[in-house]
C-alpha positions in Angstrom: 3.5 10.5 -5.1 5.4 10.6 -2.1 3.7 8.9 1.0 4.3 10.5 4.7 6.2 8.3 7.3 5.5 8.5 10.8 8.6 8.5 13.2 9.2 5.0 14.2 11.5 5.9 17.5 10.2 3.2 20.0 10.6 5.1 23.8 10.9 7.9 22.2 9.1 11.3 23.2 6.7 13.2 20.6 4.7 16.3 20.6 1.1 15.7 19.3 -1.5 18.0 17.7 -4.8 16.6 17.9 -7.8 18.7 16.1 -11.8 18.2 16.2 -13.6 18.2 12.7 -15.2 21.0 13.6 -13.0 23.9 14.3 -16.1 25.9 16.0 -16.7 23.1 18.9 -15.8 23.5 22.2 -16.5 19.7 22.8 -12.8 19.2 24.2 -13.5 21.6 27.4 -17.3 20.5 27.7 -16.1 17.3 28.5 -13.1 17.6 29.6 -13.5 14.3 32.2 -14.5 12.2 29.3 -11.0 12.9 27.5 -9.6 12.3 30.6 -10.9 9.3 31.2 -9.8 8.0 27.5 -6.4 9.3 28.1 -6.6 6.9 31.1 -8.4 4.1 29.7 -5.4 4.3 27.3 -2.8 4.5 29.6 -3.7 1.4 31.5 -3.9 -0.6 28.2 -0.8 0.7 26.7 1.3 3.1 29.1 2.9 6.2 28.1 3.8 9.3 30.3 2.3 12.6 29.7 4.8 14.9 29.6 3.0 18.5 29.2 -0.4 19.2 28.0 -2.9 21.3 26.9 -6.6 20.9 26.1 -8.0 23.9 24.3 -11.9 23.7 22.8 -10.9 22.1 19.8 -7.8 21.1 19.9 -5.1 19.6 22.4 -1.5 19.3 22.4 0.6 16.9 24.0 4.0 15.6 24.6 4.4 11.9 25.4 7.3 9.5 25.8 6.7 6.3 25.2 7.7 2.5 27.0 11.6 2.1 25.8 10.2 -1.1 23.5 7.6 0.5 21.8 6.4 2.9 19.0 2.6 2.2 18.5 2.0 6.1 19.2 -0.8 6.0 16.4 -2.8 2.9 18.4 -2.8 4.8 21.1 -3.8 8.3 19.5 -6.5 5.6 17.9 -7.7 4.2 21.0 -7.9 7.9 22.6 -9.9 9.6 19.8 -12.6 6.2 19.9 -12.9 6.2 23.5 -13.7 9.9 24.0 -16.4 9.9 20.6 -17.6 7.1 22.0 -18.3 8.2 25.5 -19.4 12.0 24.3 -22.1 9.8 21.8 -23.1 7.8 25.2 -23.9 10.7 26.8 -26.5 11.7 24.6 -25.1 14.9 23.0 -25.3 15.3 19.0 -22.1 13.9 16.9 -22.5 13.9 13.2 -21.4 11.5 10.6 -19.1 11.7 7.7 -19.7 10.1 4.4 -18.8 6.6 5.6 -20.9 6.9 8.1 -18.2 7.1 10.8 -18.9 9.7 13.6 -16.5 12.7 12.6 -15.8 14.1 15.7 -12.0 14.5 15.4 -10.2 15.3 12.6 -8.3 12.2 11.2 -5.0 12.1 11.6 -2.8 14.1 14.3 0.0 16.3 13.8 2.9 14.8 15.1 7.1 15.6 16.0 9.7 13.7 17.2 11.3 15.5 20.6 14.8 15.7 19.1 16.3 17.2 22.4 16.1 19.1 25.9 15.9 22.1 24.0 13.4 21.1 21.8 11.1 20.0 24.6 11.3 23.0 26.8 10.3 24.8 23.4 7.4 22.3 22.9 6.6 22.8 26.6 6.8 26.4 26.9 4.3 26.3 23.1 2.5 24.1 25.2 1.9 25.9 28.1 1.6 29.3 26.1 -1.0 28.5 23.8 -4.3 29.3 25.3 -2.8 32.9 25.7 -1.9 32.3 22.3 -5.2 31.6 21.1 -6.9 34.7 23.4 -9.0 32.4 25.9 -6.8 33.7 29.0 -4.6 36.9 29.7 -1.7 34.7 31.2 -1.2 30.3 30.9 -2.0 30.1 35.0 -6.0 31.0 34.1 -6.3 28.0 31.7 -7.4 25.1 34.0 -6.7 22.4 31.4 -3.0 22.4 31.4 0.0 20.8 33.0 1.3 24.2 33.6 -0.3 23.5 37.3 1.3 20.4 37.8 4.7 22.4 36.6 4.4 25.6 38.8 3.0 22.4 41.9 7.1 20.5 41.3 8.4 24.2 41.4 9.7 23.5 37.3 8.2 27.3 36.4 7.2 30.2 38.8 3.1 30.3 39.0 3.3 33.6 36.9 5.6 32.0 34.0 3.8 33.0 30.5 2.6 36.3 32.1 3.9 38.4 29.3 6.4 37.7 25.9 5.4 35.8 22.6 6.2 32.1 21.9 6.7 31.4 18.1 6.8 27.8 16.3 5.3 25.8 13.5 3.1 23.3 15.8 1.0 21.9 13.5 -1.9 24.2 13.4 -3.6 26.3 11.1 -1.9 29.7 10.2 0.9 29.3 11.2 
């Protein structure tokens, strides 16, 4: 059997797919400021830079680059995923349990890909950026409030209307594709 190996790159930058157990939830948007929150609890314990993101209902992508000494991309994802199930469970709302009794919030294991260039993360960008059009929850990227497509179009990187019409296609580690 052939086992999967995880880039081992250390400063390197990655896109990451990240999926909830349930495909149906919406928990991602509902609560959006715990995520965040974990995403920043994380950063102060073991700092990365957040490239581009997106946080759809139940999923997120995200490209992040890494300190130049270090590859622990998995702790972090790790530390993210506890933090937020942790804090949603806190807060009184419902999570279920899997058969180890471990709260099955997120799927578990991630998606990830090793940026390989500057033209592969503009393409990983734009995906990024694209995909709540792509998934139908907004007419054009602008309109989705949980994306770095505002703090893009803020630095003057992409024009505020960037997205509003053409097709982005990749394999990006979801479903269907």
């Amino acid at each position: 059997m052939v086992r999967y190996r995880r880039s081992v790159v250390p400063g390197g930058t990655f896109f990451f797919t990240a999926t909830l157990y349930d495909r149906r939830s919406s928990a991602l948007v509902e609560h959006v400021e715990k995520l965040r929150g974990a995403f920043r609890a994380t950063r102060l314990e073991s700092p990365f830079t957040i490239d581009a993101i997106v946080i759809l209902p139940e999923h997120l992508h995200v490209i992040m680059t890494l300190p130049e000494d270090d590859s622990d991309f998995s702790g972090r994802w790790k530390r993210i995923k506890s933090l937020f199930t942790h804090r949603v469970v806190a807060s009184g709302t419902p999570v279920p349990h899997n058969h180890r009794g471990e709260f099955a919030l997120w799927q578990r294991r991630f998606w990830e890909h090793t940026i390989r260039d500057e033209t592969d993360f503009e393409r990983c960008a734009d995906y990024i950026h694209f995909n709540p059009v792509k998934h139908g929850l907004v007419a054009s990227p602008i309109d989705w409030p949980y994306s770095s497509l505002h703090r893009y179009v803020r630095a003057g990187i992409l024009p505020a209307d960037w997205g509003g019409a053409g097709e982005i296609n990749g394999k990006f580690g979801e479903r269907g594709e």
